[in-house]
C-alpha positions as CSV (number, residue, x, y, z in Angstrom):
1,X,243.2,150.6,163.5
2,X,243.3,154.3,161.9
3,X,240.7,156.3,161.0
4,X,239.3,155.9,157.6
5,X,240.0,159.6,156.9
6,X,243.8,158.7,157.7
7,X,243.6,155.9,155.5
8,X,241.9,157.8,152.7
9,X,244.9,160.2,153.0
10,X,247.2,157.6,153.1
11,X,246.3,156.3,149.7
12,X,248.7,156.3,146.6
13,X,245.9,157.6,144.0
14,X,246.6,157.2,140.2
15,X,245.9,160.5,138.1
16,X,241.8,159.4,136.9
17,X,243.3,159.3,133.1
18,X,245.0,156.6,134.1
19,X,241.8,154.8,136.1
20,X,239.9,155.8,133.1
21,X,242.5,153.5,130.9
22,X,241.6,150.6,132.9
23,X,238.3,151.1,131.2
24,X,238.8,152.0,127.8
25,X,238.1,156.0,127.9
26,X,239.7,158.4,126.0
27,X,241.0,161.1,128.1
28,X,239.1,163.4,125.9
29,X,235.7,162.7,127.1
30,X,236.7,163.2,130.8
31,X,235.6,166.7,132.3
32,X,238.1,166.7,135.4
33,X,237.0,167.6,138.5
34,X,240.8,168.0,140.0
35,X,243.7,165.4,139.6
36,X,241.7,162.4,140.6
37,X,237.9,162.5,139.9
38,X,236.1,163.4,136.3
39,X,232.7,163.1,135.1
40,X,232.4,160.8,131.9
41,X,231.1,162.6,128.6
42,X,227.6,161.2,127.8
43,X,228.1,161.4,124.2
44,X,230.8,158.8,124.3
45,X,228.9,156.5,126.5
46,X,226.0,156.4,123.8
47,X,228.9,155.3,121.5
48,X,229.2,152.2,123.3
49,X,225.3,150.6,122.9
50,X,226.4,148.2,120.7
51,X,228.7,146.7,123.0
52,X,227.8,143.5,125.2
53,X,226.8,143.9,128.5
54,X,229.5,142.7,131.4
55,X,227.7,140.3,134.7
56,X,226.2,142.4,137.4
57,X,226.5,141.9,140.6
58,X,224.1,143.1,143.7
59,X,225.3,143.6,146.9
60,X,222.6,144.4,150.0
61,X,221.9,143.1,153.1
62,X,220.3,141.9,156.5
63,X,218.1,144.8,158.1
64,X,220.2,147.2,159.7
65,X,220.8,147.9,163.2
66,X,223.4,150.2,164.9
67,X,225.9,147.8,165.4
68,X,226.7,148.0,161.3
69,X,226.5,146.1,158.7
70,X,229.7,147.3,156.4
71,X,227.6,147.0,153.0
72,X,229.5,149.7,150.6
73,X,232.4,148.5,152.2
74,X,232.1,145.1,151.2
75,X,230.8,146.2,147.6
76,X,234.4,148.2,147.2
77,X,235.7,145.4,149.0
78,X,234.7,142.4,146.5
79,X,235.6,144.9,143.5
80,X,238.9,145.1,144.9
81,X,238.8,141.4,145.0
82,X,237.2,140.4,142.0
83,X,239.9,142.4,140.0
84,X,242.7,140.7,142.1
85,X,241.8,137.1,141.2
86,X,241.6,138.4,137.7
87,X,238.4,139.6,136.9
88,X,237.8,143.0,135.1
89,X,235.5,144.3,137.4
90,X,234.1,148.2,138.2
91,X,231.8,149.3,141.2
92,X,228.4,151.5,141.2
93,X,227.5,153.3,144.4
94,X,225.5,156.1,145.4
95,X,226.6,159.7,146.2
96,X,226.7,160.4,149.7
97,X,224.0,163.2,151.0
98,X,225.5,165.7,153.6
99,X,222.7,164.9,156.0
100,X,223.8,161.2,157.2
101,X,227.6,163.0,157.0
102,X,226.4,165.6,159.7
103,X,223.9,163.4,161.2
104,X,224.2,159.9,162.7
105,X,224.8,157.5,159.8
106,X,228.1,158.4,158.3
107,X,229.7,158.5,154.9
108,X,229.0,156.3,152.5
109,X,232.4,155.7,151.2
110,X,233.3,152.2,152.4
111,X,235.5,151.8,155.2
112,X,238.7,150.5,156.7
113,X,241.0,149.5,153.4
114,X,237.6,148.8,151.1
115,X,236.9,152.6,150.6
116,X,236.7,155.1,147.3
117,X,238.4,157.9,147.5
118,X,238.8,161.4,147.4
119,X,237.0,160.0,150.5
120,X,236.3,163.5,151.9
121,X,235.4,165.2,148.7
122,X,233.3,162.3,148.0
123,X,231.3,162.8,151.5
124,X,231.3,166.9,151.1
125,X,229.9,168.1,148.0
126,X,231.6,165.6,145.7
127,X,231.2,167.2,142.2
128,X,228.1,168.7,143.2
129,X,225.3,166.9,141.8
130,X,223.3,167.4,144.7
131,X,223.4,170.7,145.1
132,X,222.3,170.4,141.1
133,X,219.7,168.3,142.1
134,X,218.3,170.8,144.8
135,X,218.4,173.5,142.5
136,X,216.0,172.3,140.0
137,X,213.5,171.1,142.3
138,X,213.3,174.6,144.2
139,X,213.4,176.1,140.7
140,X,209.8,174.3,139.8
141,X,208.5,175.3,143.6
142,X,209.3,178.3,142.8
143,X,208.1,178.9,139.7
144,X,205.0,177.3,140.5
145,X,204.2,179.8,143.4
146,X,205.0,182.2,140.5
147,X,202.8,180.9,138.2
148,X,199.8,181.5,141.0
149,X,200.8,185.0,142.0
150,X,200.7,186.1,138.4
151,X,197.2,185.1,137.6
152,X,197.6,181.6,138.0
153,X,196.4,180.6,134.3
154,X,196.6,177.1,134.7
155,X,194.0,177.3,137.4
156,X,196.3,175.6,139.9
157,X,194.4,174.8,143.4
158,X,196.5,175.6,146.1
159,X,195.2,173.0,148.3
160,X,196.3,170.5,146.3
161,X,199.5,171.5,145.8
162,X,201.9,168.3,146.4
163,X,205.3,170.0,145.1
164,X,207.4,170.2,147.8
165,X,210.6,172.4,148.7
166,X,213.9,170.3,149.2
167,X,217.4,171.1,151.3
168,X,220.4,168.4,151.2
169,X,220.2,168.0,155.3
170,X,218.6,166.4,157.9
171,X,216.3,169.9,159.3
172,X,212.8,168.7,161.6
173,X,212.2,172.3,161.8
174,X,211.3,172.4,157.9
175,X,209.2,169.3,157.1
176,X,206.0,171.4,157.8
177,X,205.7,175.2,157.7
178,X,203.3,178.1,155.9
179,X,204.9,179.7,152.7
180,X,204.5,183.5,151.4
181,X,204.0,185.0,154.6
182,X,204.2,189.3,154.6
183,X,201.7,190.5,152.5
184,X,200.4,190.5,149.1
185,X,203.2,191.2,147.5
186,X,204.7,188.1,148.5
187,X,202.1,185.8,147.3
188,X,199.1,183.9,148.8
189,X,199.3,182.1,151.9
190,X,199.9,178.2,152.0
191,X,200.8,175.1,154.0
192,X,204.5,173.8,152.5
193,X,207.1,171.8,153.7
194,X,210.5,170.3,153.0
195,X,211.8,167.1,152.2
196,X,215.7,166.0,152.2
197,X,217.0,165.8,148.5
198,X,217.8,162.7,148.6
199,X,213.9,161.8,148.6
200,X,213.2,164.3,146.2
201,X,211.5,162.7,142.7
202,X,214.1,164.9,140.4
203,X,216.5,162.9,142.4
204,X,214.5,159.4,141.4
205,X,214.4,161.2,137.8
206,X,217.9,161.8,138.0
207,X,218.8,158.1,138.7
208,X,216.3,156.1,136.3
209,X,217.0,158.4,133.4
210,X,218.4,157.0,130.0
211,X,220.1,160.4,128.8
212,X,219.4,163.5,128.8
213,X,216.3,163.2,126.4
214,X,214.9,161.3,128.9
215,X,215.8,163.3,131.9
216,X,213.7,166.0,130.4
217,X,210.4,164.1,129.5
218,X,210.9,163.1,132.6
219,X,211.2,166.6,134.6
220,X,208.4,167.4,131.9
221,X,205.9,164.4,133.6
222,X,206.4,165.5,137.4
223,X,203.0,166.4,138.7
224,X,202.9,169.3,141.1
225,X,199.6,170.1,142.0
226,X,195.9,169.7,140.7
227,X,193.7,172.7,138.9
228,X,189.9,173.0,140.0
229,X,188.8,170.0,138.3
230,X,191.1,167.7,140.0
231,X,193.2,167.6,136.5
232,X,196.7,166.7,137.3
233,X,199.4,170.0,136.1
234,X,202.9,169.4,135.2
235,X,206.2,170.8,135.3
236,X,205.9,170.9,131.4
237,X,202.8,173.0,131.9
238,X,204.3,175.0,134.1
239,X,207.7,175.7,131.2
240,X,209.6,174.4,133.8
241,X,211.1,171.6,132.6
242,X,213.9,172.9,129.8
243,X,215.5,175.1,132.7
244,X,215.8,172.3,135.4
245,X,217.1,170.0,132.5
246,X,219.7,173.1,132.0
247,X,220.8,173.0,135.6
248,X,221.1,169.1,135.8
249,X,223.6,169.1,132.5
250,X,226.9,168.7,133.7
251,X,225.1,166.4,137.0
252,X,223.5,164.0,134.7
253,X,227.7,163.2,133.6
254,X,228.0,159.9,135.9
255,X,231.3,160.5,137.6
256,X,234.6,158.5,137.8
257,X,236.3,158.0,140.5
258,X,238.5,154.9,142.4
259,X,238.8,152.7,145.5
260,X,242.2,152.5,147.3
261,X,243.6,149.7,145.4
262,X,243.1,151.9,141.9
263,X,239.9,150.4,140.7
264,X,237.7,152.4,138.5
265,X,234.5,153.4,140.7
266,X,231.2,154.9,139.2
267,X,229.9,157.3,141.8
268,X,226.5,158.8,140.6
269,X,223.1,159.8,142.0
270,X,222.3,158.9,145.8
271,X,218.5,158.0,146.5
272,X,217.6,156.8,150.2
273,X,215.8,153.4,150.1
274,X,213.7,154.1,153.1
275,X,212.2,156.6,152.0
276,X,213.3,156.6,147.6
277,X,214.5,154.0,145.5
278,X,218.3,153.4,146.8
279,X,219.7,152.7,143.7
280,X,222.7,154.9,141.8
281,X,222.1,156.0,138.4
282,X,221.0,153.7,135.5
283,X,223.6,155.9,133.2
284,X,226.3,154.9,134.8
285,X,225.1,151.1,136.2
286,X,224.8,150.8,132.0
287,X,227.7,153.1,131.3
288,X,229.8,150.4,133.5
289,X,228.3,147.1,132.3
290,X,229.5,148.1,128.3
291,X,233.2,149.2,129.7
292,X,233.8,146.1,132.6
293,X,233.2,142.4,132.4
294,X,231.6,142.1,135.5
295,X,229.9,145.4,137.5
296,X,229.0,145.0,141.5
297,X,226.5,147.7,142.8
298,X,224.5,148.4,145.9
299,X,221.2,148.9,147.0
300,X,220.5,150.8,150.7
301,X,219.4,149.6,153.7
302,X,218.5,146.2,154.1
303,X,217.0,143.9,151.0
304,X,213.4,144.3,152.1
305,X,214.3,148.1,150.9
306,X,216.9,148.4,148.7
307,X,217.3,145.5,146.7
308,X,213.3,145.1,146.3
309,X,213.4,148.5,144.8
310,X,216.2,147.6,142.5
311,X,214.6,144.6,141.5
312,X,211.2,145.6,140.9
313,X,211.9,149.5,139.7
314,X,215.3,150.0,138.7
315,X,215.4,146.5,136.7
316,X,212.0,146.8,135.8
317,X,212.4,150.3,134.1
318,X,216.2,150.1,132.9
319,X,215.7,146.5,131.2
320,X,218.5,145.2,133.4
321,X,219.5,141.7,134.6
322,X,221.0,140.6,137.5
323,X,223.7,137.9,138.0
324,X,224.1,136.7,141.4
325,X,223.4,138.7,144.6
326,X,225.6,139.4,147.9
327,X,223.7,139.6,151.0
328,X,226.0,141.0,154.0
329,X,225.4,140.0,157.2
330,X,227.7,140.7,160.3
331,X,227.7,138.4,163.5
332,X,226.9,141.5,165.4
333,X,223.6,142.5,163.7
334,X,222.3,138.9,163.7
335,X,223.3,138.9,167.4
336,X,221.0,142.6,168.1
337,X,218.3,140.6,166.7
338,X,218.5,137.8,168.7
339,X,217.7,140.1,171.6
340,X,221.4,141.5,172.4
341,X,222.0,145.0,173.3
342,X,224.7,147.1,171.6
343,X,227.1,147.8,174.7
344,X,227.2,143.4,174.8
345,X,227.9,142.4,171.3
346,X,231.6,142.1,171.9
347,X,230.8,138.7,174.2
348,X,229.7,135.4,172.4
349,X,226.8,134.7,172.4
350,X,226.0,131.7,170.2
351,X,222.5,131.2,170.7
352,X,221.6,134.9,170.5
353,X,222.8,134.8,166.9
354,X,221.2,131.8,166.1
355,X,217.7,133.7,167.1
356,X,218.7,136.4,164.9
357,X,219.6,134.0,161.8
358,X,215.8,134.2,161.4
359,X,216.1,137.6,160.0
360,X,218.7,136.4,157.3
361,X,216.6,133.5,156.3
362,X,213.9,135.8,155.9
363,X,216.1,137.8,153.2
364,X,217.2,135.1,151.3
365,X,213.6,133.9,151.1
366,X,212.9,136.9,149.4
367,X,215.9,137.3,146.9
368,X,214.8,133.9,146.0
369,X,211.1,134.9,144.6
370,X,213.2,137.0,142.0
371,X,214.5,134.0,140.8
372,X,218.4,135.4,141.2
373,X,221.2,133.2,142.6
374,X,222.4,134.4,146.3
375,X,225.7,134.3,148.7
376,X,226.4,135.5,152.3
377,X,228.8,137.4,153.0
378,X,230.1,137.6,156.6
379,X,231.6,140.9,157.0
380,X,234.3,140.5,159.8
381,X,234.6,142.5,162.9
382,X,237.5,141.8,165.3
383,X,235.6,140.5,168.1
384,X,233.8,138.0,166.2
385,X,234.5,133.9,167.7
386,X,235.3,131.0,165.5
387,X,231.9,130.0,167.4
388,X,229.6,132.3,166.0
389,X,231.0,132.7,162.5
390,X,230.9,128.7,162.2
391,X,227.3,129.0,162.9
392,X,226.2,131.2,160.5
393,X,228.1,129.3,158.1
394,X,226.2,126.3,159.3
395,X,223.1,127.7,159.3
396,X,223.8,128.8,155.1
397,X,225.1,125.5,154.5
398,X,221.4,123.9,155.3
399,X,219.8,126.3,153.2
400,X,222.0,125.4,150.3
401,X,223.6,128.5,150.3
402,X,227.7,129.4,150.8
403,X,228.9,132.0,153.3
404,X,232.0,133.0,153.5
405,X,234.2,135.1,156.0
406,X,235.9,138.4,154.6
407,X,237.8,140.6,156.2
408,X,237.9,144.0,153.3
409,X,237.6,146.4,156.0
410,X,241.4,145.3,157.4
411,X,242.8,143.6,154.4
412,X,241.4,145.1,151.4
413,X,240.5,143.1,148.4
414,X,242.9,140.4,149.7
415,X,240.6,140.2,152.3
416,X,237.3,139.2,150.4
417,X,238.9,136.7,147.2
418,X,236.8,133.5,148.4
419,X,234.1,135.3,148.0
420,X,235.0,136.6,144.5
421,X,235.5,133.2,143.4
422,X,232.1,132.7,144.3
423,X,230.3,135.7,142.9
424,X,232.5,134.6,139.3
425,X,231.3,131.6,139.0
426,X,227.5,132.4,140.2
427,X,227.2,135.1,137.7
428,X,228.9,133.3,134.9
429,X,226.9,130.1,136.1
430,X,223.8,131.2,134.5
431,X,221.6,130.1,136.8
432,X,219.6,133.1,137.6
433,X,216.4,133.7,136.4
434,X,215.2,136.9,137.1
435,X,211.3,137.7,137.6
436,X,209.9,140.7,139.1
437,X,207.4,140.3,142.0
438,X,204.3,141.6,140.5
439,X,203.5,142.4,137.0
440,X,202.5,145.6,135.8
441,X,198.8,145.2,135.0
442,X,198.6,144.4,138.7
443,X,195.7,146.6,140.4
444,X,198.2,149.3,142.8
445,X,196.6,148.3,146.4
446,X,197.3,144.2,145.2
447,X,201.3,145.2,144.5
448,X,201.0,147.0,147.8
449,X,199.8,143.9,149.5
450,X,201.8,141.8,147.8
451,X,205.2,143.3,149.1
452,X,204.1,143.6,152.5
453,X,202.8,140.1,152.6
454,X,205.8,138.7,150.0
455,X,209.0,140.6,151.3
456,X,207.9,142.1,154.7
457,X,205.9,139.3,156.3
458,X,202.7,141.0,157.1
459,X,199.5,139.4,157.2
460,X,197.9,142.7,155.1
461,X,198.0,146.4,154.9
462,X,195.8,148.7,155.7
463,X,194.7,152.6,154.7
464,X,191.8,154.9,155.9
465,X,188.9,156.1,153.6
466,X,191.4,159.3,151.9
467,X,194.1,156.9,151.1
468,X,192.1,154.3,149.8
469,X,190.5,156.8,147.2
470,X,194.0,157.7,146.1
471,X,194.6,154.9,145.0
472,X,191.1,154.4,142.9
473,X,191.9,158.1,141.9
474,X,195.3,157.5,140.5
475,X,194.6,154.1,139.1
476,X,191.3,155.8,137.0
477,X,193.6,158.6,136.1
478,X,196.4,156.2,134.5
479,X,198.8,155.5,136.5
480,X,197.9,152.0,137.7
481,X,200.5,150.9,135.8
482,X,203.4,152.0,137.5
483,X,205.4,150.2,140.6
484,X,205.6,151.2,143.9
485,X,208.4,152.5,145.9
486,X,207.7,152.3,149.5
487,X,208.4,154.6,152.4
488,X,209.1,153.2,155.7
489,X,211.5,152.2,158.5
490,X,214.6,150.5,157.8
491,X,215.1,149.0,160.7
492,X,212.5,146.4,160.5
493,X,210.7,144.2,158.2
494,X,207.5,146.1,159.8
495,X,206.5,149.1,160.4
496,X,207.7,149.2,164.1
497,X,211.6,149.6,164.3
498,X,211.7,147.7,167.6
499,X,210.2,144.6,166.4
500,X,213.9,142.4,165.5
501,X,214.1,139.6,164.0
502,X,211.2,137.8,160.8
503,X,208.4,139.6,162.9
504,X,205.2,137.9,160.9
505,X,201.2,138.8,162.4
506,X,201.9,142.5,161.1
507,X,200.0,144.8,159.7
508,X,201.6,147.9,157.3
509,X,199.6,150.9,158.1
510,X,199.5,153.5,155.2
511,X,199.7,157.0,155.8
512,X,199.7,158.6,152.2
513,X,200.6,158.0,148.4
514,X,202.4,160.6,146.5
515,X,202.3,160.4,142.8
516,X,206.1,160.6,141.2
517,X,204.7,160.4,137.2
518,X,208.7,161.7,136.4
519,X,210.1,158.7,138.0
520,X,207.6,156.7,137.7
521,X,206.4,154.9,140.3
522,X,204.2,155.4,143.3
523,X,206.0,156.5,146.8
524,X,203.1,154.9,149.4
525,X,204.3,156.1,153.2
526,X,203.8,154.0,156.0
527,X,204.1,154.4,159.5
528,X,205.9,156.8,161.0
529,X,208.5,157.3,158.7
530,X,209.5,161.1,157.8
531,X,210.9,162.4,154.2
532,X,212.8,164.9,156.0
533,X,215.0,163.5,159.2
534,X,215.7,165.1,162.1
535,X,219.5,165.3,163.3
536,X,220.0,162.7,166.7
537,X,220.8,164.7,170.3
538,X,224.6,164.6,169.5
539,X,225.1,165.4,165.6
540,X,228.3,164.1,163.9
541,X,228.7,167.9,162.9
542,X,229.8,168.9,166.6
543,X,233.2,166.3,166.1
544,X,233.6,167.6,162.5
545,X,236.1,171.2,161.8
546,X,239.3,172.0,160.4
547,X,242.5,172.0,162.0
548,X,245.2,174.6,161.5
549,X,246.7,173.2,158.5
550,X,243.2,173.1,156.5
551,X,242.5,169.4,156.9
552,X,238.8,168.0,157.6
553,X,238.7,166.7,161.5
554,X,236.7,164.3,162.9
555,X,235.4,162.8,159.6
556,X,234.5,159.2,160.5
């Protein structure tokens, strides 16, 4: 099989006029970014509130393991399907960030024949939203420090400053250091650190934003430190919030681009769901739902993460419905957590899979407390048996739920159409009835508790003395109100990655709460996790370079 960078290059694109046409859009509210990507003027997608909305579709999955779980793929993949058997239907994915790229995980294009292209510009600065994003947040650090060396009228204490500094790639060496070093004239000494944009709350901003009203109050809201009397101060406070708006103008544009078989493609915003919300935009989810009759998205990581986030933030806060949801699952993850390691997953091994089915149980369990209507996808991989595939499918069929075997990444939409039947009738079926987990008058440690004990399994959480009078302190000061969005590994449905499987008899240990009142919602870290990642031994960078024509090398 090729590369997917050769396959990228291999595609037939259509000018993005034309992949606008397939979804109504005058080619004067395109700002093109080149022959075959544009950003979508926001003025004309206010025109269209009156419209009705279109189906939508969530696509997550199983917890993630190395062995690969093809999620964007199969979400371009079942696109490229539903439009085949007939179906108007656009995608809604993230933005790639540059540190996965250069790190360990990879694009976040698709794969194989399900991908979006330009799939290199998409994976290397894209339109640059990110570096957008990046800008505004270090604009507010920095005119925060400002604001202190200059007299510091809003009485700011630097010890509880909680704004942090943000770069677009995975750097250890920055997630704690001391700022304004050199002398007086560079300011006053203070502990700072960094965190990857992609976990940045302008980034959460960016993506639950309505327009670009709401962008700003938004910007406006974002607590950055307290004064001397433990008051919270804002970016508004701070006059910071009109000039990050300024930079995030052309960003906030969701942008248009396609998947290999022409289909239009929203590609806008690109939160982590380990440690953020891991959903794309809610302009352009909305933007798509008025222009397409049905619209399939993705949340990251695993459902415990992504899709609890989408259900309980991004639907909470957006007033948005879902359909049906696709859970992917491979043969090879579900065999890693039965116990196999990843240098054997190319041998059958029935009975290993069959341990690991415990972890897609556990999933659908939980997509069923939201009251939304599931499938199981089976994302194919070439040494996968008749054997093992018939058991999953077996294992589905006793939970009263369909599975069915697509092969995207080597056939494209062709590859996936049994499965768009299904989604067509499950969103059209009516059947869902969507609830969040917790409502919003519930106290914040209880919402805590009742996703770790709901969605993760565990038999409680727990937080030392300082934690615990966070969340008294922010619940007195007003913000009891708000979800949470946790922080923590994605690679189990604890706080230990190496515990496979359902593991149950857990606790979730709480480190800190941050206070995103711009996005709001709570971000409550637990375990080890880090905002800003560290790249592995071996970076994907040292295989990446340009060849003597000028082409990327070594790009997935």
């Amino acid at each position: 099989m090729q590369p997917d960078i050769e396959i990228a290059r291999q595609a037939s694109t259509l000018p993005i006029e034309e992949i606008a046409g397939k979804l109504n859009i005058p080619s004067q509210h395109l700002y093109r970014y080149g022959a075959d990507k544009a950003k979508v003027d926001l003025d004309y997608i206010a025109s269209l509130n009156d419209r009705p909305d279109g189906k939508l579709i969530l696509v997550t999955a199983i917890t993630p393991t190395p062995a690969g779980e093809g999620k964007t793929t199969t979400t371009v993949g079942l696109g490229d399907a539903m439009n085949r058997i007939g179906k108007q239907t656009t995608i809604c994915l993230r933005e790639p960030s540059l540190g996965p790229c250069f790190g360990t995980k990879g694009g976040a294009a698709g794969g194989g024949f399900a991908q979006v292209v330009p799939m290199e510009d998409i994976n290397l600065h894209f339109t640059g939203d990110f570096h957008a994003m990046g800008a505004a947040n270090n604009l507010l650090a920095a005119m925060l420090d400002n604001h202190i060396y200059w007299g510091n009228k809003l009485g700011i204490d630097a010890r509880r400053i909680s704004w942090r500094r943000v770069v677009d790639m995975n750097d250890r060496a920055l997630r704690s250091i001391v700022a304004n070093l050199g002398g007086v004239a560079n300011g006053f000494p203070r502990e700072d650190g960094f965190d990857i944009t992609v976990a940045s709350e302008v980034m959460a901003v960016f993506c639950l934003a309505t327009d670009s009203e709401d962008l700003r109050r938004r910007l406006g809201n974002i607590v950055v430190a307290q004064n001397g009397k433990r008051e919270v101060v804002t970016a508004r406070e701070l006059e910071a919030d009109g000039a990050m708006a300024a930079l995030l103008k052309d960003a906030i544009q969701p942008n248009l681009a396609q998947t290999l078989e022409n289909n239009p493609a929203f590609i806008h915003g690109g939160p982590f769901a380990n440690i953020a919300h891991g959903c794309n935009s809610v302009i352009a989810t909305k933007a798509a739902l008025k222009m397409a009759d049905f619209v399939v998205t993705e949340a990251g990581f695993g459902a415990d993460l992504g899709a609890e986030k989408f259900l309980n933030i991004k639907c909470r806060k957006a007033g948005l419905r879902p359909d049906a949801v696709v859970l992917v699952a491979t043969v090879r993850a579900l065999k890693m957590h039965g116990g196999v390691a990843k240098d054997d997953l190319a041998k059958e091994d029935v009975s290993a899979l069959q341990r690991g089915l415990e972890n897609l149980g556990k999933h659908l369990d939980n997509l069923a407390q939201f009251g939304v209507e599931a499938v199981v996808a089976i994302n194919q991989f070439t040494a996968d048996t008749e054997a093992e595939m018939a058991a999953i499918s077996a294992y589905c069929q006793g939970r009263g739920v369909e599975a069915h075997v697509c092969s995207h990444w080597a056939d494209g939409g062709a590859g996936a159409e049994s499965l768009a039947h299904k989604v067509a009738e499950l969103a059209q079926s009516g059947k869902s009835d969507f609830r969040t987990l917790y409502d919003d008058a519930m106290p914040l440690w209880e919402k805590m508790q009742t996703v770790a004990q709901r969605i993760y399994g565990a038999d409680d959480i727990n937080a030392n003395r300082t934690v615990r009078a966070r969340f008294q302190q922010l619940e007195e000061q007003g913000y009891g109100h708000l979800p949470i969005c946790v922080a923590k590994t994605q690679y189990s449905f604890s706080t230990d990655p190496t515990r496979k499987g359902a593991p149950t008899g857990h606790e979730v240990s709480i480190r800190e709460v941050r206070l995103a009142a711009g996005a709001e919602f709570l971000v409550v870290v637990c375990g080890d996790i880090m905002t800003m990642p560290g790249l592995p031994r071996r970076p994907a960078a040292e295989a990446i370079g340009l060849d003597a024509d000028g082409q990327i090398t070594g790009l997935f």
